[in-house]
C-alpha positions in Angstrom: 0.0 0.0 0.0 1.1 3.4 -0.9 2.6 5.6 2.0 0.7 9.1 0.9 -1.1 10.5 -2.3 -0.3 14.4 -3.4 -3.0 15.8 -5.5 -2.0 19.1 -7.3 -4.8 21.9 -6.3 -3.7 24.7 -9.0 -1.5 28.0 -8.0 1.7 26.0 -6.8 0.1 24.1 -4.1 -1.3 20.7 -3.5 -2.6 18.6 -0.5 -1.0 15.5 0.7 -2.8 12.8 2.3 -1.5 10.6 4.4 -3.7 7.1 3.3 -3.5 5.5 6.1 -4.6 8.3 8.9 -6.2 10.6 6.1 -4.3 13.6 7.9 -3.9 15.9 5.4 -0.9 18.7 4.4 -1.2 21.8 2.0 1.5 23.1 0.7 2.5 25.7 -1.3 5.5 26.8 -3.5 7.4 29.8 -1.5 7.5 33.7 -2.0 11.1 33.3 -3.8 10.0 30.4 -6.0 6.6 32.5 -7.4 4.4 31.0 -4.8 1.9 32.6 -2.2 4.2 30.8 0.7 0.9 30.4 2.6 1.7 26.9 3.8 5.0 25.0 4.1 6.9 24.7 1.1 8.0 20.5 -0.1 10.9 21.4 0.9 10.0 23.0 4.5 8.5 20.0 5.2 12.2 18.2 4.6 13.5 20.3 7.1 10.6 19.8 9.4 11.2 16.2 8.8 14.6 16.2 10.4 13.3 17.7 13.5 10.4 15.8 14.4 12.3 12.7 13.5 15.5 13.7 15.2 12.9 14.3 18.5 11.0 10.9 18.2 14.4 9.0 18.1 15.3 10.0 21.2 12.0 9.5 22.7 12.1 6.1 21.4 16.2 6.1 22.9 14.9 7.2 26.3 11.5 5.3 26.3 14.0 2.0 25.4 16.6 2.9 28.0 14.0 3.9 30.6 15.5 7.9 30.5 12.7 10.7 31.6 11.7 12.3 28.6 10.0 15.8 29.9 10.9 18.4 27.2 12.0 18.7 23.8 11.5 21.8 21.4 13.6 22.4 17.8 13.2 24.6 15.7 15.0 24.1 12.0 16.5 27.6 9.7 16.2 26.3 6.4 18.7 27.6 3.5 18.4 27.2 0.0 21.4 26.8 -2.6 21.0 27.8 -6.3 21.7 26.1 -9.9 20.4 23.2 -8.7 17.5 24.9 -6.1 17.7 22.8 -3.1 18.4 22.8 0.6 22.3 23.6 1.2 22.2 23.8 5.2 19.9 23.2 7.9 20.8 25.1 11.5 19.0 22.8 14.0 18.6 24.4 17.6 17.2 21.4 19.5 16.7 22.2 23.3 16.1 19.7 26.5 16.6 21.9 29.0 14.1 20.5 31.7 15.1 16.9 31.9 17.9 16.8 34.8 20.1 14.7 32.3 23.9 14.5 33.2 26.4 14.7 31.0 27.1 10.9 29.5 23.4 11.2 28.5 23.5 14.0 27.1 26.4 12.6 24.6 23.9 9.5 24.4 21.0 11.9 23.2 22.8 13.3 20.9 24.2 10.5 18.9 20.7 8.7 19.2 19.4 12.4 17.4 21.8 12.9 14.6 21.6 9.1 13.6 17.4 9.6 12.9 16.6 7.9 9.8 16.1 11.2 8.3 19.2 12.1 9.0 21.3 9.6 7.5 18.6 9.7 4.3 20.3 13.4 3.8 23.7 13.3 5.2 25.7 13.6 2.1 23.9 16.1 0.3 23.2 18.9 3.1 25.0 20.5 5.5 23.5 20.4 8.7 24.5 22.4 12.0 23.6 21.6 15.1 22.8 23.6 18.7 22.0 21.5 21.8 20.9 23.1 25.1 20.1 20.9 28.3 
């Protein structure tokens, strides 16, 4: 079975529906690629990607390791390179202030986030940059 269908809507922007769910994404083309940059762009949603699977990792990591999991908040600064267009660097400020971790698992976190299966889908073709706070 398919993972999603994308139907094209007109004016840049389509709607994605994920067929299993039927939770739906609209997206639109951005201001500096002659869209109305009304919704995320395909290739926001790439950047968003790396976030929210950087963050599930290590709640799977600390759910498996039986690590309190209280906060986590990223936020992803998306850059585009030219001739091709496409994402050049990510800047990833991830922050877990609020969990009491010590030091060796904060290394552990770390590594369990920058080894996400999005990650290591993009590693060789983006630069990515990363800012930890506990």
């Amino acid at each position: 079975m398919a993972t999603s269908k994308v139907e094209y809507l007109g004016s840049l922007r389509t709607k994605c529906t994920h067929l299993k769910s039927g939770t739906e994404i609209i997206t639109d083309a951005p201001v500096d690629n002659n869209g109305k940059g009304e919704a995320f762009s395909p290739t926001d949603l790439v950047a968003t990607a790396y976030i929210s699977c950087m963050l599930t990792i290590v709640g799977i990591y600390c759910d498996n390791h039986n690590i309190d999991f209280k906060h986590g908040v990223a936020e992803v600064n998306k850059i585009m390179g030219s001739n091709p267009r496409r994402i050049e660097k990510l800047e990833i400020v991830v922050d877990f202030s609020g969990n009491n971790w010590d030091e060796s698992i904060h290394q552990r976190i770390i590594k369990a986030a920058e080894t996400c299966p999005v990650a290591k889908t993009i590693e060789n073709d983006v630069e990515v940059l990363f800012e930890y706070q506990f």
